[in-house]
C-alpha positions in Angstrom: 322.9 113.9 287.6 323.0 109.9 286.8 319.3 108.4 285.3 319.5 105.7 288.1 321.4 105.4 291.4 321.7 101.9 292.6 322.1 101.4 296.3 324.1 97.6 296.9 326.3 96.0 294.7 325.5 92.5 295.5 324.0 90.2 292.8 320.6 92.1 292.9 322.3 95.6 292.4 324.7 94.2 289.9 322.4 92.6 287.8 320.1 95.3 288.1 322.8 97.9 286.7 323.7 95.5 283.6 320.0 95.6 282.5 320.1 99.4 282.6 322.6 100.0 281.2 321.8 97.7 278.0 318.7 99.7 278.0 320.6 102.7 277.7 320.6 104.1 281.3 323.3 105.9 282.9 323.4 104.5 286.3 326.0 104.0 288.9 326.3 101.9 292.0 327.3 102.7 295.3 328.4 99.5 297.5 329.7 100.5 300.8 332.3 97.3 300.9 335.5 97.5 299.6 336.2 94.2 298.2 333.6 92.0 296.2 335.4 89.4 298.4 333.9 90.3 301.6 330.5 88.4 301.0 331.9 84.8 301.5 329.4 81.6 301.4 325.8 83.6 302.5 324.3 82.5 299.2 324.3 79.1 298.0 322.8 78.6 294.7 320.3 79.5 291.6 317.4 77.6 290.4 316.1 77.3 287.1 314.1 80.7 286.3 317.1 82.4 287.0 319.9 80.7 285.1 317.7 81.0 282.0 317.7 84.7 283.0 321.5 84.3 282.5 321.1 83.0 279.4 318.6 85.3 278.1 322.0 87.6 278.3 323.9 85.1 277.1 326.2 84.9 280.4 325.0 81.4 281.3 327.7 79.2 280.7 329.6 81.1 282.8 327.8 80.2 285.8 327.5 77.1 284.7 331.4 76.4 284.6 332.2 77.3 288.0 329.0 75.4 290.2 327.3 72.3 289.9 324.1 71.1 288.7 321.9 69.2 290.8 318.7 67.2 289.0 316.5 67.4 292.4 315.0 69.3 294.9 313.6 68.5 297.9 310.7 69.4 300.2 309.4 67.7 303.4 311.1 64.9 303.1 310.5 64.0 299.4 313.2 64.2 296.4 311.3 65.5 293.5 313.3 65.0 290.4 314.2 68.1 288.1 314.9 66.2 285.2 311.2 66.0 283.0 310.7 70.5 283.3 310.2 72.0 280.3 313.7 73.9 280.2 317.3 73.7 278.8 318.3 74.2 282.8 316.1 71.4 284.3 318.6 71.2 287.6 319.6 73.7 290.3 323.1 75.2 290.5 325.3 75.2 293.3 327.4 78.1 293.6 328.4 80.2 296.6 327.3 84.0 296.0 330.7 85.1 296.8 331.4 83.3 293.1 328.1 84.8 291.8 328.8 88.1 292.8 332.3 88.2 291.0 331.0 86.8 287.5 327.9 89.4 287.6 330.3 91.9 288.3 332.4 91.3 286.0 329.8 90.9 283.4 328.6 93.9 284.6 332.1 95.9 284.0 332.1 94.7 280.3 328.9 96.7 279.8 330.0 99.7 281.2 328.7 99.6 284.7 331.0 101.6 287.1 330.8 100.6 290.5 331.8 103.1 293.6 333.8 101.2 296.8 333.3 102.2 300.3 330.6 104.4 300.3 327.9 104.2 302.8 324.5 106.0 302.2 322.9 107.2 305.2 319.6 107.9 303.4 317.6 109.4 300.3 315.8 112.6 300.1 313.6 112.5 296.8 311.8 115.7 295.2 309.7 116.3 291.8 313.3 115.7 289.8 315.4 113.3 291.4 316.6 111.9 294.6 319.6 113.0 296.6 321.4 109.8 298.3 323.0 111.3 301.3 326.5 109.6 302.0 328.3 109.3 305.0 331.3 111.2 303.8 329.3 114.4 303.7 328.5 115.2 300.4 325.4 113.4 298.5 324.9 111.6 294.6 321.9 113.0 292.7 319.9 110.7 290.3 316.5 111.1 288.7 315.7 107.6 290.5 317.4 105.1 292.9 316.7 101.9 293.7 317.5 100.3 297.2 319.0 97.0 296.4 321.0 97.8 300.0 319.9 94.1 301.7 316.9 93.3 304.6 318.4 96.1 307.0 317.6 98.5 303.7 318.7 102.5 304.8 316.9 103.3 301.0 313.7 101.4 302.4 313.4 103.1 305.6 314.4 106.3 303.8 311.5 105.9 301.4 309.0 105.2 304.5 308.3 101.5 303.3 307.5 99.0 305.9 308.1 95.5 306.0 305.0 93.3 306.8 304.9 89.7 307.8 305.6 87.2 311.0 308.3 87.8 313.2 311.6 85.4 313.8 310.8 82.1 315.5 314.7 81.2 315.8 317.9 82.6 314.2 320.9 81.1 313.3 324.8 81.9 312.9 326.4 81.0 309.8 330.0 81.9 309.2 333.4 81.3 307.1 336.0 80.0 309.0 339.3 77.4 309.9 339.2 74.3 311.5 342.2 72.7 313.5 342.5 69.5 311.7 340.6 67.1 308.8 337.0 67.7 309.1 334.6 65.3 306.9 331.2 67.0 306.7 329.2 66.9 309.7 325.3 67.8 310.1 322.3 67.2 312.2 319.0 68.2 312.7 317.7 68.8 316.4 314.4 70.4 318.0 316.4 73.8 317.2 316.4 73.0 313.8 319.7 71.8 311.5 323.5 72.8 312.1 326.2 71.3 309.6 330.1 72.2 309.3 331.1 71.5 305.9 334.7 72.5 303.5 334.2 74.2 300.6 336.3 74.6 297.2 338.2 77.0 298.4 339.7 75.1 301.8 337.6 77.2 303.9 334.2 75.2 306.4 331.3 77.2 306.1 329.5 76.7 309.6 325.7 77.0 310.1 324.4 76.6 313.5 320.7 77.1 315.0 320.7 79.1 318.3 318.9 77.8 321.3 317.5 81.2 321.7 317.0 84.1 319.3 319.2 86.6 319.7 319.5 90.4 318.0 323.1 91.0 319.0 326.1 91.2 316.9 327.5 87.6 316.4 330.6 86.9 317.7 333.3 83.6 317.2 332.8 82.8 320.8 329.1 82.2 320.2 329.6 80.4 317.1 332.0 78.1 319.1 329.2 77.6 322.4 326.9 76.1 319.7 329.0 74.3 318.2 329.9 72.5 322.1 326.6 72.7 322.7 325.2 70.6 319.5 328.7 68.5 318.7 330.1 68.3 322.2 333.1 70.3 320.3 333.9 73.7 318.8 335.9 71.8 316.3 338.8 74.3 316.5 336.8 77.0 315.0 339.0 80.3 314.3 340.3 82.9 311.8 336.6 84.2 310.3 336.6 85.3 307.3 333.0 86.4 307.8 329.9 86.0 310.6 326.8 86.7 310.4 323.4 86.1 312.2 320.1 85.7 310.6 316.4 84.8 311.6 313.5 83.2 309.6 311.5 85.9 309.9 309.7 86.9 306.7 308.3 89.8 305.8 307.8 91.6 302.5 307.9 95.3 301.2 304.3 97.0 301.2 305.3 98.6 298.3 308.2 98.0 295.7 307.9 101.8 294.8 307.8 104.9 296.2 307.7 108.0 294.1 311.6 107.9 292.3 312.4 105.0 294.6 312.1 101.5 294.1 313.0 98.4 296.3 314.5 95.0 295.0 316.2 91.7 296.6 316.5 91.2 299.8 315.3 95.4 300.3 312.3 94.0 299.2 311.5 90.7 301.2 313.1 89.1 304.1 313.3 85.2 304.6 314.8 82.2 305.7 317.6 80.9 303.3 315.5 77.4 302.9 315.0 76.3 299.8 317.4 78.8 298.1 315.1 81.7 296.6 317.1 84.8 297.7 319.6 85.1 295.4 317.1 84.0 292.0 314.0 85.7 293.3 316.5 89.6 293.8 318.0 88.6 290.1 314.6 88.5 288.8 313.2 91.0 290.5 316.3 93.4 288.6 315.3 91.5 285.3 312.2 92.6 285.6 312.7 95.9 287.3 315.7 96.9 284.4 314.2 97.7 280.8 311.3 98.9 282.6 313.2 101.8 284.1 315.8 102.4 281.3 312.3 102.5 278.8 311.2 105.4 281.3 314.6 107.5 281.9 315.2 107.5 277.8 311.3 109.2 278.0 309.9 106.5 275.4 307.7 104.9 278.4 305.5 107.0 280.8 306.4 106.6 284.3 303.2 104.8 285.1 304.9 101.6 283.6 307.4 101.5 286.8 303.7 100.7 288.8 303.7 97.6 286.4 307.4 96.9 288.7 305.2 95.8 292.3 302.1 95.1 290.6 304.0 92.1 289.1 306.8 91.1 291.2 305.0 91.6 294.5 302.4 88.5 293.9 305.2 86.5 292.5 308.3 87.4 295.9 304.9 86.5 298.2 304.5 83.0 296.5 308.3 82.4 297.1 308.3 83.4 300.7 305.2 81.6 301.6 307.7 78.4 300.1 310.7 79.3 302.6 307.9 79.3 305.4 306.2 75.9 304.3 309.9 74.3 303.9 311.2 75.7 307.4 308.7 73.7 309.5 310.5 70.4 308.0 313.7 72.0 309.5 313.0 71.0 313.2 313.0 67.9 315.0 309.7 67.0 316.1 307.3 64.5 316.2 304.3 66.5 314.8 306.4 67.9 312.0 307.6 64.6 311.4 304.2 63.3 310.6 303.2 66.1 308.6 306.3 65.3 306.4 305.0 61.1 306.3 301.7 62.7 305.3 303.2 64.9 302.3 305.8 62.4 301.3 302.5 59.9 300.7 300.4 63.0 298.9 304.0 64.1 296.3 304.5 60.4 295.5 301.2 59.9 293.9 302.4 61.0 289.9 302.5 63.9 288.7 301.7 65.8 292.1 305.1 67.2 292.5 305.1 69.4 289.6 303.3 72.3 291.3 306.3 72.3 294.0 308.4 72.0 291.1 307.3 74.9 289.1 307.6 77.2 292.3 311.0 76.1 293.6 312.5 76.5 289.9 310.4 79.9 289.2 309.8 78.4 286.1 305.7 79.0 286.7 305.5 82.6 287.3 302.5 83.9 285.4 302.4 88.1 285.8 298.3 88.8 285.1 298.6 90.4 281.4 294.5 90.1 281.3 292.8 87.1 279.4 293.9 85.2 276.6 296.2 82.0 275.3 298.0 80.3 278.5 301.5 81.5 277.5 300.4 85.4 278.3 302.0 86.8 280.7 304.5 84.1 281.3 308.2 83.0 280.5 308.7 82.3 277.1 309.9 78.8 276.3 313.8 78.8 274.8 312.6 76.6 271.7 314.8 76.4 268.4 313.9 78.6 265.5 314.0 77.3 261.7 313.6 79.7 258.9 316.2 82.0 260.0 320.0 82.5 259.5 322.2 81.9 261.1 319.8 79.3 263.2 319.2 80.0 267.1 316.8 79.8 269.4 314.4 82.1 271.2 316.9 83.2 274.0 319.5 83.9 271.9 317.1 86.8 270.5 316.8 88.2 274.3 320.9 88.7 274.5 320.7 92.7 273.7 317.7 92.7 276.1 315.4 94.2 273.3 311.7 93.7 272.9 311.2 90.8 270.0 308.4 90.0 268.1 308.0 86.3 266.9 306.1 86.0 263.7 305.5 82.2 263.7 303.5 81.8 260.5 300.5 83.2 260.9 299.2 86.7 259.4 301.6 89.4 258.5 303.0 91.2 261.5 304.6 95.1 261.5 305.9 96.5 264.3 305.7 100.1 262.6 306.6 102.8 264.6 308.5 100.4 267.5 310.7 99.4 264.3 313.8 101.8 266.0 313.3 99.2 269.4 311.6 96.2 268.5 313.1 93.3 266.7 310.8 91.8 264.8 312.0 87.9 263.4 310.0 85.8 260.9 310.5 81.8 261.7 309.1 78.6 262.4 309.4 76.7 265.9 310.9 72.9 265.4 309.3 71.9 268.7 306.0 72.2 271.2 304.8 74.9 273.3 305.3 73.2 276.9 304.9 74.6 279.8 305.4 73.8 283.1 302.2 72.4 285.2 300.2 73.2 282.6 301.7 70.8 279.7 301.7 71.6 276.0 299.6 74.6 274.7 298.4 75.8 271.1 300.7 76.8 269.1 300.5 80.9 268.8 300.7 82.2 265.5 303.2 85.0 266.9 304.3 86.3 269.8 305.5 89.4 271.3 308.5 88.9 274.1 309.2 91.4 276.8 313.3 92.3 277.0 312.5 90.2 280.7 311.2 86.9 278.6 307.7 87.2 279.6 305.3 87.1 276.6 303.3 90.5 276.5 301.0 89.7 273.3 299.8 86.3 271.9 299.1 85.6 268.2 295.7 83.4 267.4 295.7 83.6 263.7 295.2 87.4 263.9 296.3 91.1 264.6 294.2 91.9 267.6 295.8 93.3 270.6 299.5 93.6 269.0 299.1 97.7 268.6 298.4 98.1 272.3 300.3 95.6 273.7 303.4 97.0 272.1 302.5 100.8 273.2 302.0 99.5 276.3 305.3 97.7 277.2 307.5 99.3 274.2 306.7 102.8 275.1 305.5 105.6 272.3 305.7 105.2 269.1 308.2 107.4 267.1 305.5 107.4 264.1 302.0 106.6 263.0 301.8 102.5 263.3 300.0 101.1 260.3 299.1 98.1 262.7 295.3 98.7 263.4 294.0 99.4 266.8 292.0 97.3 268.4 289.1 98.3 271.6 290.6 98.2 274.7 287.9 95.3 275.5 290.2 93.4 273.4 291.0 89.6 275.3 294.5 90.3 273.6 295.6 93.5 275.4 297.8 92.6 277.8 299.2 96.1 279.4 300.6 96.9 282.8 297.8 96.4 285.4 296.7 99.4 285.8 298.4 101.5 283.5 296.6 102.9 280.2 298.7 102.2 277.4 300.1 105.3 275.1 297.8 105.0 271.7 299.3 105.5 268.6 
């Protein structure tokens, strides 16, 4: 019996299965294509958030080498500049998820993650030990947990008796890979529909994206693809040859629950959406960042399973903020004259300074903030990637987070012990060279240490004093191997900052 089953090898799965298995999970994926070359364009890029996720594993520049960075984003009809966020990354990437996928799964391979081809699960049947994942060959894989990372037609998800809430599809539109008879320069237009666009890509292909005049639930075909097309361009461009064709709808609609019993949900299993703005690829990778030391911490038995409720309680809030983005972005999609002077209207409110930055920090996913309980403003959110001094050889904070391991910063202030998490807690003593900036909210105080989730997320602020650490790190690092000689503070403490929720496990 594997630890962890996961359902979808796409860049949610994949990543998902990397983090367990740096936290000591065995886990196996099961990805019913045969090829990792079968997903073609459907993804076009990662924001901010996410590529410091990748370098938080040290896998950035990977990503980086193959797309290309763009210093803007833009909603309505404004172009709000990336440049001035508080982050090494301060620019989108462009890269097709086809790309994606093969770097993840190839950093995936290189920590041991095996990946099975061509199996399709038909559904999961989960009892007081494990889950059985039924497959379509006959026989079944039995795991103490699985996670549905199996896309927005999710067989784990209906398995599991999860339902998908939120407003139904308004429109849908094709999008394929495909050959064109002669040159084609790149060609787009926005209509009452909303936008269509015909463009080459790096590899000689033209990904196509055309709105429908009417939704439709059927199975795409090339001769509907090549109707738009007429029907926008006055030609179908010489359209053939598909590589790949699909149909989707901006409908949007998000799990009611992340977990059920031994079976979790992330990516595009979890919430549904319209590709606008390009959040489906970065909000499933985070979702798995989050999702992955949690789960290994609680199939090695050093974490109670009550820390997997910390999973919805904290990615929930932040998937519905991105989603209610995709919506807000769709209505500029469409020509139409009211739309159009809702955009002039927003355009005048983001050019006023400074107003832009809370689209910014959404867009980028730079200002998630999980509610850790009260305290210092960099609780519960990403920790900034500033240079260390004091310690050899010199790096900086993200460099710390490559093993995905808990750290604990001790920044100059009172003596810090990690105890009894000694075995799993890297503890470093240094000095920051910079400020503590964050985004929207500026610079904040300067904590006098800090402990980091293996996520990046900042579970326990330092204020010139001890309070809090003991529980904070029972509560995210699981139970301590020995006595801790870190005192314990009340639970009443402002400093505790546990899974919402949970009780932590006292020393």
């Amino acid at each position: 019996m594997h630890d962890v089953a996961v359902i979808g090898g796409g860049p949610t799965g994949l990543m998902l299965a990397g983090e367990l298995r740096l936290a000591g999970a065995d886990v196996v994926v099961l990805e019913r294509r045969d090829s990792q070359d079968l997903v073609g364009s459907r993804g076009g890029g990662i924001h901010a958030r996410t590529i410091e996720l990748l370098d938080q594993r040290g896998i950035a520049d990977r990503f980086l080498a193959e797309g290309t960075t763009i210093t803007a984003v833009t909603f309505g009809g404004t172009r709000l500049s990336l440049a001035g966020l508080p982050t090494r990354h301060p620019y989108t990437l462009a890269l097709f998820q086809n790309r994606i996928e093969r770097l993840l799964l190839a950093w995936a391979q290189e920590v041991g993650v095996p990946v099975r081809r061509g199996v399709e699960v038909e559904g999961a049947v989960q009892d007081d030990d494990g889950v059985d994942v039924l497959l379509r060959a006959g026989d079944r894989v039995r795991a103490r947990y699985v996670v549905g990372a199996d896309g927005g037609r999710s067989v784990v998800r209906r398995a599991a008796g999860i339902d998908l809430v939120g407003p139904d599809a308004t429109r849908t539109t094709l999008i394929a890979d495909v050959q064109v008879d002669g040159d084609l320069q790149r060609t787009g237009t926005v209509d009452e529909r909303g936008p269509h666009g015909l463009h080459r890509t790096d590899d000689g292909t033209v990904r196509a994206v055309l709105t429908e005049a009417a939704p439709s639930t059927d199975e795409p075909t090339l001769d509907d693809l090549r109707r738009g097309l007429v029907e926008v361009f006055g030609t179908d461009f010489g359209v053939r040859d598909p590589t790949w064709l699909s149909r989707f709808t901006d409908a949007t609609r998000q799990a009611a629950s992340y977990r059920a019993g031994r079976v979790l949900l992330a990516g595009d299993a979890a919430h549904v959406h319209s590709p606008t703005g390009g959040q489906g690829i970065g909000l499933g990778l985070q979702d798995a960042v989050n999702l992955g030391w949690k789960l290994g911490q609680v199939v090695r038995g050093v974490s109670d399973d009550a820390l997997l409720d910390s999973y919805h309680a904290e990615r929930h809030p932040a998937g519905a903020r991105a989603l209610g983005y995709t919506m807000a972005q769709s209505l500029f999609q469409r020509a139409d004259p009211r739309q159009e002077a809702l955009r002039d209207l927003l355009d005048a409110v983001l050019a006023v300074d400074g107003a832009g930055a809370p689209v910014t920090g959404l867009v980028t996913g730079l200002d998630v903030a999980y509610d850790l309980g009260e305290g210092h403003p960099l609780l519960g959110r990403r920790v900034p990637d500033l240079d260390l001094a004091g310690i050899a050889p010199a790096a900086r904070v993200f460099e710390l987070l490559h093993p995905a391991r808990p750290v604990l910063l001790e920044l100059g202030g009172p003596p810090l012990d990690v105890g009894a998490w000694a075995d799993r807690v890297r503890h470093v003593r240094a000095t920051t060279t910079g400020p503590w900036v964050l985004p929207v909210l500026g610079e904040v105080p300067a904590p006098s240490g800090v402990l980091v989730r293996p996520d990046g997320h900042v579970a326990w602020v330092g204020e010139g004093a001890t309070d809090g650490l003991a529980e904070a790190l029972s509560a995210w690092c699981g139970r301590p191997y020995r006595r801790s000689r870190i005192g314990v503070c009340g639970m009443s403490s402002s400093r505790y900052s546990g899974p919402s929720g949970a009780k932590p496990n006292r020393p």
